[in-house]
C-alpha positions as CSV (number, residue, x, y, z in Angstrom):
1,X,0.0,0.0,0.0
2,X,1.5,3.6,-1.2
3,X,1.6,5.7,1.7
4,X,2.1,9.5,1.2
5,X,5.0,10.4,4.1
6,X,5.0,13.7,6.3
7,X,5.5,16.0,3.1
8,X,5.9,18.8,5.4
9,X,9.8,17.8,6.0
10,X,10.3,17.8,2.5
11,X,12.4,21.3,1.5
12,X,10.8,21.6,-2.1
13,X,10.2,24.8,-4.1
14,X,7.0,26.6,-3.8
15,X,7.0,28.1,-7.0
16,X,8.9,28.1,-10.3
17,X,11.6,30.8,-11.1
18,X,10.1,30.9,-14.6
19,X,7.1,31.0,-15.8
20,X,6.2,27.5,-17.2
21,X,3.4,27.2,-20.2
22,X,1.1,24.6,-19.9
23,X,-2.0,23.3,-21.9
24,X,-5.6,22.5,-20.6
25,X,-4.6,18.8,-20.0
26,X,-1.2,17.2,-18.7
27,X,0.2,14.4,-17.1
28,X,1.2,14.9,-13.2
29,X,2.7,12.3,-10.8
30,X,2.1,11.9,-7.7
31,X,5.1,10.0,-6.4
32,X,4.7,9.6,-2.8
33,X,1.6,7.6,-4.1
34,X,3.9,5.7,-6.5
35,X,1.7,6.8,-9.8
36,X,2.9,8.3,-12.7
37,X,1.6,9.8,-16.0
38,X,-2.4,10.4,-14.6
39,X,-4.4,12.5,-17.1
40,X,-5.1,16.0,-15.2
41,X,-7.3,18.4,-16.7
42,X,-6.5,22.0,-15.6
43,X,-9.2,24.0,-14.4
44,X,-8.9,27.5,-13.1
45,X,-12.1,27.8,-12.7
46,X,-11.2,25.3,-9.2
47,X,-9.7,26.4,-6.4
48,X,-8.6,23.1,-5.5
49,X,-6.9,20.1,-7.3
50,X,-8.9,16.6,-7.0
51,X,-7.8,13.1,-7.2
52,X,-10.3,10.3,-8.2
53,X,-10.3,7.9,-5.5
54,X,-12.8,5.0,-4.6
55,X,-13.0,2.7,-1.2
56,X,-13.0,5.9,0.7
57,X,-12.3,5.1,4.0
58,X,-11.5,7.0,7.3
59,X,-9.3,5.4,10.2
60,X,-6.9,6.1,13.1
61,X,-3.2,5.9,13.1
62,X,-1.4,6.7,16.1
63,X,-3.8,8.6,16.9
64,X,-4.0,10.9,14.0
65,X,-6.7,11.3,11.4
66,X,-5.6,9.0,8.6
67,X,-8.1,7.9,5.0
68,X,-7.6,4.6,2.9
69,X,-8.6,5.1,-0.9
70,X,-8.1,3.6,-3.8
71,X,-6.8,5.5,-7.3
72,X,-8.8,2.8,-9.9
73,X,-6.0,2.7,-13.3
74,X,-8.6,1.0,-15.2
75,X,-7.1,-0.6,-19.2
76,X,-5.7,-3.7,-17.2
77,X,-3.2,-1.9,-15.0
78,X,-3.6,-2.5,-11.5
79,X,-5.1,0.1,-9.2
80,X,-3.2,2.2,-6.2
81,X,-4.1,1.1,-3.1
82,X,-3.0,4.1,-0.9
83,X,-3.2,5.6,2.5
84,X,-2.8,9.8,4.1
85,X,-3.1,11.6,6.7
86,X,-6.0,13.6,6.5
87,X,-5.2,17.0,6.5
88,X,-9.2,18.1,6.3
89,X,-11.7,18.4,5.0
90,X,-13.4,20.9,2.8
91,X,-17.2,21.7,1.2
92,X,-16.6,21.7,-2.8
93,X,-19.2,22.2,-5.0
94,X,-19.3,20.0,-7.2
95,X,-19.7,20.3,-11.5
96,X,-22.9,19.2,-11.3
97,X,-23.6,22.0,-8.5
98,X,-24.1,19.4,-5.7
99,X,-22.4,20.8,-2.3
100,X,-20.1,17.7,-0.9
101,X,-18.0,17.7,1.8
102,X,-14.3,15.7,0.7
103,X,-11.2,14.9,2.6
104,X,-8.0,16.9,1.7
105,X,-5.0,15.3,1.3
106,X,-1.3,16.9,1.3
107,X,1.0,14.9,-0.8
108,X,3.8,15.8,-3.2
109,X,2.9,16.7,-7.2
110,X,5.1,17.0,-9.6
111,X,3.8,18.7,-13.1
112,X,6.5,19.2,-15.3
113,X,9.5,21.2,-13.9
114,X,8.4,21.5,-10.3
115,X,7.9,19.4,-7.4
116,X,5.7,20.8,-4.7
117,X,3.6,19.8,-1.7
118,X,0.2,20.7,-2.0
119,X,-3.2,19.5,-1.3
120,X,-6.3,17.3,-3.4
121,X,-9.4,16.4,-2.0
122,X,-10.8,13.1,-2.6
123,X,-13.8,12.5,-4.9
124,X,-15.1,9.5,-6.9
125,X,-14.6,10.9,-10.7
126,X,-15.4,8.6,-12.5
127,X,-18.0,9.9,-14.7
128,X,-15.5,12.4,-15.6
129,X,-13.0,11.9,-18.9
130,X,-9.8,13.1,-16.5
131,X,-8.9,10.9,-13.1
132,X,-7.0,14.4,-11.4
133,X,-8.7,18.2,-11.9
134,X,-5.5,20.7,-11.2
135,X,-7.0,23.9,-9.6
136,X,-6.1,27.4,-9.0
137,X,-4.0,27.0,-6.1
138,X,-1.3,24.4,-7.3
139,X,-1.3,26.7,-11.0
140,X,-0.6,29.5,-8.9
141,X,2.9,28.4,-8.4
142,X,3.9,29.5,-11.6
143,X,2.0,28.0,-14.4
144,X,0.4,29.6,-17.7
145,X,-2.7,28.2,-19.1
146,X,-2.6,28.0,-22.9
147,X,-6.2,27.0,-23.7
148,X,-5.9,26.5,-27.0
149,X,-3.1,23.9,-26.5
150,X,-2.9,20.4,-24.5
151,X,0.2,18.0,-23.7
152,X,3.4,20.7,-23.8
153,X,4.9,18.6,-21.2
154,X,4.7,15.7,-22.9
155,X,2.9,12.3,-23.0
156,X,3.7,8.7,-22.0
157,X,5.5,8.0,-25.0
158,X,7.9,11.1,-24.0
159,X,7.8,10.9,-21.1
């Protein structure tokens, strides 16, 4: 089981030196998780980034707030089973416009050039085409949006 570590003793940039161009979609890791290349659609219209998870499940550890989720890969790869601390949790409204309250994560994400700590919330997406939504806060760090363009990092082939 992939367990995300105490990122908070990590020393890693907060934001880039330069300014990094990036399209509507991209492929982020999330290495303390042990998973590469997810789909992520960028979406400045969220505040906060989202990871699909299933098997949802609070539980103690040491007596700290701790949640057991699965990241389904689906196409015949085997699926993350993972564990976090829980960090929160948070009301989102959803894209459907239904209020839902999700647990918040803090785990390392790396999108192209930088490596950062930052937080996802939790939600089953599977109805939606991209498994990770990148919000406002991690793009924040340094990113441009190009709309028009998707990919400029690179994809699996690539990568």
């Amino acid at each position: 089981m992939a367990q995300a570590n105490n990122p908070k003793s990590k020393q890693l940039p907060k934001k880039l030196k330069e300014p990094c161009e990036i399209g509507w979609c991209e492929l982020i890791d999330l290495p303390e998780f042990g998973v590469r290349n997810l789909h992520a659609k960028v979406d400045t219209g969220a505040a906060t980034s989202s990871l699909h998870a299933t098997r949802i499940k609070p539980f103690d550890k040491d007596g700290e707030p701790y949640v057991q989720f699965t990241i389904p890969m689906g196409s015949g790869t085997p699926d993350y089973h993972c564990e976090a601390r829980v960090y929160g949790q948070r009301r989102i409204k959803s894209s459907n416009g239904v209020m839902q309250t999700r647990y918040v994560v803090e785990t390392v994400m790396k999108l192209g050039p930088l490596e950062w700590v930052g937080h996802m919330t939790l939600a089953n997406r599977q109805s939606m085409i991209f498994p990770v939504l990148i919000g406002r806060r991690a793009l924040k760090r340094g990113f441009l949006v190009n709309s028009a363009k998707r990919w400029m990092l690179g994809r699996h082939e690539e990568r």
